[in-house]
N, C-alpha and C positions, 0 to 999 in steps of 0.2 A: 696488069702492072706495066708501068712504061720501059721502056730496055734503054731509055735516052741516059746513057753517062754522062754526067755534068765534067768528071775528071777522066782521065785515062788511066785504062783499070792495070796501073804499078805501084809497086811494092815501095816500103820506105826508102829503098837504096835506087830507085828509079829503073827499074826492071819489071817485065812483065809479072805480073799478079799470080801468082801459084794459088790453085784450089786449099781452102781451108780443112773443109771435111767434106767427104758424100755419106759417109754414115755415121752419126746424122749427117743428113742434108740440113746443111745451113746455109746463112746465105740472107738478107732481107730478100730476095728473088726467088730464094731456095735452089741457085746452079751449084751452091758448092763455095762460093766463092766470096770474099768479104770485098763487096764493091760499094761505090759510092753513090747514092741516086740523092737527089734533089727530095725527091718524096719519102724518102725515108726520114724524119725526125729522129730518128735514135741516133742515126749515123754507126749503123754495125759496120766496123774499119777494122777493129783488132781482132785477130784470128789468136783466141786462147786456148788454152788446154787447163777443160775445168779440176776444180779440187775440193774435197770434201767443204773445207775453207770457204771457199769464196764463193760456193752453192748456198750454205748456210748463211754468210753474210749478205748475200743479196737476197735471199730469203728474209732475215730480219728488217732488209731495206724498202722490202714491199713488192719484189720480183722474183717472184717463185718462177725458178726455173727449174727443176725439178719433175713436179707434177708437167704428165700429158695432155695437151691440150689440141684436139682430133680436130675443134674447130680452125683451128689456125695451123696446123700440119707442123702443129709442134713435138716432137716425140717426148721430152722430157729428156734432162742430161744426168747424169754419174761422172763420177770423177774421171779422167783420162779422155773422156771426149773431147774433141776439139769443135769450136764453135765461135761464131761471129759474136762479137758484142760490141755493144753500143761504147764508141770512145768514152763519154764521159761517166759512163758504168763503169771501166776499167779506172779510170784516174781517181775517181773517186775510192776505188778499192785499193788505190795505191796509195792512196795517199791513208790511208787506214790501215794501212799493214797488212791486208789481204785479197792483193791482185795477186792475178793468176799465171801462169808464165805464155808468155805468147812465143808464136812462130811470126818470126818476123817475113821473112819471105813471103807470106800469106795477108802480110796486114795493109791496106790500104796506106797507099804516102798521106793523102787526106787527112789522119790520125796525127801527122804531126802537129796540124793546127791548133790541135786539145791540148796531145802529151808531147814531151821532149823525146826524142830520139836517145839519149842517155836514160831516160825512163824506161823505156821499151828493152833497151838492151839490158838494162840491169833485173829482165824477168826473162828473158829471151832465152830459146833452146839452141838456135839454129848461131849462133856464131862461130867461125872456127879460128 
């Protein structure tokens, strides 16, 4: 996999990128870290923290995340983990009534292109 960042790996407030999770390791890289690559199509930007909710809803949507999948060093997620996800997984679960709450500090600026930054906050944990 290429390490070539197309943007610079900060956060929506233009600060260095804080790691999402390491257990699970997430990541489209799997460092940990919701960065941006070129090569990635999903564009995994938003660092959430999944919910019975929005496992089952993306489940009905045809993305079982969930189930482990050993070939792709996917471990499967439960609720409270936190995990990369593809922006327009997330907007589309917002716009459905079941997005998930993000850590903003963790989430790719890149993401703003999808969602609003008033989006993000209004599922956000990390505001003070």
């Amino acid at each position: 996999m290429s390490t070539h960042l197309p943007e610079p790996a900060k956060n929506i407030w233009g600060e260095s990128l804080v790691p999402c999770s390491t257990q699970p390791m997430t990541g489209y890289d799997r460092t940990g870290y919701c960065h941006c690559y070129s090569a990635d199509p999903g564009q995994h930007t938003v660092c959430a923290i999944m919910t019975r909710e929005f496992l089952d809803y993306s489940l009905e949507r045809g993305n079982d995340l969930i189930t482990p999948r050993a070939s792709s060093e996917f471990p499967g997620l439960k609720p409270g983990d936190q995990w990369c996800l593809c922006v327009q997984r997330w907007k589309e679960a917002f716009e459905a009534g079941s997005a998930p709450k993000v850590v903003l500090s963790s989430t790719h600026r890149s993401a703003l292109k999808v969602v609003s930054l008033a989006q993000l906050k209004a599922h956000a944990i990390d505001l003070s």
